[in-house]
Each structure stands twice: as C-alpha cells, then as structure tokens.
Backbone bond lengths (Angstrom), bond angles and torsions (degrees), N, CA, C in turn:
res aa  C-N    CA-C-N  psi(-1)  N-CA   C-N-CA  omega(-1)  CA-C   N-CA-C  phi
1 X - - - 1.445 - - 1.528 110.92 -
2 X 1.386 120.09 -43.29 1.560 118.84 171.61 1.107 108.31 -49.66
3 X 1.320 110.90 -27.75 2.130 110.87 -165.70 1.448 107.66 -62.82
4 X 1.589 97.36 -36.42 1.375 94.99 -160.56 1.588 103.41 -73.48
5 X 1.170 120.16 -27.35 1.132 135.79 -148.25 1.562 106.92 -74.07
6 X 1.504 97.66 -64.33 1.602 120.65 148.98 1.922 130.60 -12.49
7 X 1.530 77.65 -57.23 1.763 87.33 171.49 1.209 127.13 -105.26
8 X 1.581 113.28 -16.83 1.990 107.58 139.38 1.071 118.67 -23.50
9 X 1.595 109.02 -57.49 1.625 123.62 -150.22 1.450 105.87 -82.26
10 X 1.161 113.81 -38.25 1.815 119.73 176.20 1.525 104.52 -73.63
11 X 1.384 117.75 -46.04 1.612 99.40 164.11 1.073 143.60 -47.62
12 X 1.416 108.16 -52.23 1.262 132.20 158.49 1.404 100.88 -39.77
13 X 1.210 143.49 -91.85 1.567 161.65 -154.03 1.946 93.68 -46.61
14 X 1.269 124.61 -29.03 1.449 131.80 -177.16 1.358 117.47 -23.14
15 X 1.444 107.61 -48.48 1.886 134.59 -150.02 1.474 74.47 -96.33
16 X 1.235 141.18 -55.98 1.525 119.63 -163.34 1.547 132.92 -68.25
17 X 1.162 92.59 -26.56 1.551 133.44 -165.64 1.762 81.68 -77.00
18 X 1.470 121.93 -82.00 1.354 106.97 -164.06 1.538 129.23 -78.65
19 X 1.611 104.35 8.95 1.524 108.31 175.23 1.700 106.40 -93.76
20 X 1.599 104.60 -20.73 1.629 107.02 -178.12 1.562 97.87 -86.10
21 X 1.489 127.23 -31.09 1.589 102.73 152.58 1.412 146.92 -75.31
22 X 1.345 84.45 -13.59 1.856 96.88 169.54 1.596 96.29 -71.41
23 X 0.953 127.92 -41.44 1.659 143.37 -167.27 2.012 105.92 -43.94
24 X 1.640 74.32 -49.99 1.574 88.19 -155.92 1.535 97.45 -68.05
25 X 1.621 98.93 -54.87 1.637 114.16 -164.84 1.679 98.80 -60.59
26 X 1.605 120.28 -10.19 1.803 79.35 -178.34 1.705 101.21 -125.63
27 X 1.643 101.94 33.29 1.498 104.98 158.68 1.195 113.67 -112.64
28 X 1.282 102.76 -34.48 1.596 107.66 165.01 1.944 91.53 94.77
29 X 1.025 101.57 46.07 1.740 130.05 -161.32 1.314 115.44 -122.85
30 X 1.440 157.49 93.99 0.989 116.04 174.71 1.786 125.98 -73.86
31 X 1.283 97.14 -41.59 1.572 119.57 162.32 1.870 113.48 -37.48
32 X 1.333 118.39 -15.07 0.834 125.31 -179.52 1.335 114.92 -76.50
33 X 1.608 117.33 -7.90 1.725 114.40 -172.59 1.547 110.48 -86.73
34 X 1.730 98.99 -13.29 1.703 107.42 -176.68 1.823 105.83 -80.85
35 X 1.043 113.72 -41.05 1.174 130.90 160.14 2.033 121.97 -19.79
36 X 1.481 123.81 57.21 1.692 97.78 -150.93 1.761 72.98 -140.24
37 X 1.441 106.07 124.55 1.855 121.45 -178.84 1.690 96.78 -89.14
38 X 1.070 108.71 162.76 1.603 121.87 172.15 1.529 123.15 -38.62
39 X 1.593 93.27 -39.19 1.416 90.83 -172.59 1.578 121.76 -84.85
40 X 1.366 116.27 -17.03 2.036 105.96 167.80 1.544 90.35 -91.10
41 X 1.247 139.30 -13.74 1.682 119.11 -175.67 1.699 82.16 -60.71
42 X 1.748 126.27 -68.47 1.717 107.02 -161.64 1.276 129.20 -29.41
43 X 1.390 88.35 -51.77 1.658 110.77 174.84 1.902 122.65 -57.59
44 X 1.265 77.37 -56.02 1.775 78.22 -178.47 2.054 114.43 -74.88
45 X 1.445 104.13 -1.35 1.271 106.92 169.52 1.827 115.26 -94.37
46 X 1.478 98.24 -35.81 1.678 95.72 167.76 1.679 110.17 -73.71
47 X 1.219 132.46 -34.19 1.389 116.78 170.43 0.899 135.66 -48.35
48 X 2.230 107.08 -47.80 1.215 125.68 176.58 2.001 106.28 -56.53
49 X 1.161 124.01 -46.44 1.613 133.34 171.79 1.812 107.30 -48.17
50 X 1.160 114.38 -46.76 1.350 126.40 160.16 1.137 119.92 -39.30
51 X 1.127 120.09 -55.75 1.717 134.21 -148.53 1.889 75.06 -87.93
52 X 1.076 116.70 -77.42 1.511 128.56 -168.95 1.581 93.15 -42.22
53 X 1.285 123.45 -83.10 1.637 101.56 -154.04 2.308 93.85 -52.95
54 X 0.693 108.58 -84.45 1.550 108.77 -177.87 1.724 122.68 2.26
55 X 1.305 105.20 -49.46 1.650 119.36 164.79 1.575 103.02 -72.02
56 X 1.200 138.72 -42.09 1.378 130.09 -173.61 1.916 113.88 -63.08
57 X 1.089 82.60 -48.56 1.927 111.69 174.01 1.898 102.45 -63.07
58 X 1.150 105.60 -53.39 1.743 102.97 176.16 1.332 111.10 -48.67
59 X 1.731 113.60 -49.55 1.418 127.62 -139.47 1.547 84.78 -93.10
60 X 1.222 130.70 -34.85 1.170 131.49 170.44 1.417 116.19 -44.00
61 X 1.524 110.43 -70.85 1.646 120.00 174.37 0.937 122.41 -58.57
62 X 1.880 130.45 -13.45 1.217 119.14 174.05 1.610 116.55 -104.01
63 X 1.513 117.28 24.74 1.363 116.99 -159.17 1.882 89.72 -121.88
64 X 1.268 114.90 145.03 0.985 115.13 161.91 1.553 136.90 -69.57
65 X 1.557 106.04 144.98 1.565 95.97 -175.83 1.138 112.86 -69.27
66 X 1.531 88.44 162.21 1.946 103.43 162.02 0.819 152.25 -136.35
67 X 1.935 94.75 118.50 1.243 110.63 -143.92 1.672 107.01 -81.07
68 X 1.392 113.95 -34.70 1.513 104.80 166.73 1.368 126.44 -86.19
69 X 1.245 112.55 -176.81 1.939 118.00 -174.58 1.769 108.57 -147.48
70 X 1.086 94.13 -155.23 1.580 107.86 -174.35 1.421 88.83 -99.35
71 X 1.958 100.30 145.31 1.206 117.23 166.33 1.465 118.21 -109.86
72 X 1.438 133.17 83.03 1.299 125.37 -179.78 1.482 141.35 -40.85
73 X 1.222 108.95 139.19 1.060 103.32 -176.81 1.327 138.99 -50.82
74 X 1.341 127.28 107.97 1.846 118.92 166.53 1.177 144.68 -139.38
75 X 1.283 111.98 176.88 1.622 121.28 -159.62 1.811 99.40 -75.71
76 X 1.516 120.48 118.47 1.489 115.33 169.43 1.483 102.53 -134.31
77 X 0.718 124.96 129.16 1.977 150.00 -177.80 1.244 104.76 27.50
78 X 1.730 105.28 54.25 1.445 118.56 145.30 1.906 94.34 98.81
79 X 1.709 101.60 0.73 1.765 91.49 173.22 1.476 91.96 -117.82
80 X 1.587 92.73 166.21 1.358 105.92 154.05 1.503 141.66 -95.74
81 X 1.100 123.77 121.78 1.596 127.78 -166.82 1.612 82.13 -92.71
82 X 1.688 103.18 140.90 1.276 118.72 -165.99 1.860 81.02 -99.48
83 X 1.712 88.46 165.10 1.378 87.67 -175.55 1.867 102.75 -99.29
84 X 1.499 115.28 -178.94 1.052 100.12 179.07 1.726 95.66 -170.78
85 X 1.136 107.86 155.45 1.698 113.77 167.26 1.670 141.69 -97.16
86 X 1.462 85.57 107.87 1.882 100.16 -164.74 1.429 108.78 -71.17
C-alpha cells in the first residue's frame, strides 16, 4: 500500500520536476528551479492531478480482470475450511 502511495506522489511531483528544469535551463540559473510564483504552482498542480488520475485509468485498462475473489472461511462437518484466494 505505501508503494502505491509512493508513486502517486512521484507522479504527481512529474509537472514540477520538469518546469523547475525548464526553469533552470532557460536562465541559465540553477537557483532558479526554487524560484516558482502562484501562478504555474495552479497549473502545475492540476497537471500533476492529470497525470495521476490518467495513469490510474491506463493501469486500470491494461490490468486484467477479476474474475476470481476471496473464499471465506467456513464451518463444514464440524471443521473448518480455511479461507483462501482463488
């Protein structure tokens, strides 16, 4: 579950990452990537939401369905059948 969480967050972070190198590379600055006004944070926060739902929706369509589930656990002639996932 962290994993996933992990690479939300680096996706997300994508749009920032290459506007603070565009930043740098066209001042010729490096200090220039800290440099970011209100108005590309809006922007670079709705892209980053973009990029994220868009990969969820991809990863979705390229994953197979599922067709099986969990089999719960139960009581049969006084034992228990452990449960397990088909």
């Amino acid at each position: 579950m962290i994993r996933l969480a992990i690479d939300g967050l680096l996706i997300f972070l994508i749009p920032f990452a290459a506007f603070a190198g565009y930043q740098a590379f066209a001042e010729k600055d490096p200090k220039a990537a800290l440099r970011i006004s209100k108005g590309p944070l809006v922007w670079l926060t709705i892209a980053g939401l973009i990029l994220c739902i868009a990969t969820i929706i991809f990863a979705e369509f390229r994953s197979e369905p599922h067709t099986a589930g969990y089999q719960p656990a139960v009581w049969k002639d006084g034992k228990l059948i452990e449960g397990e996932a088909k």
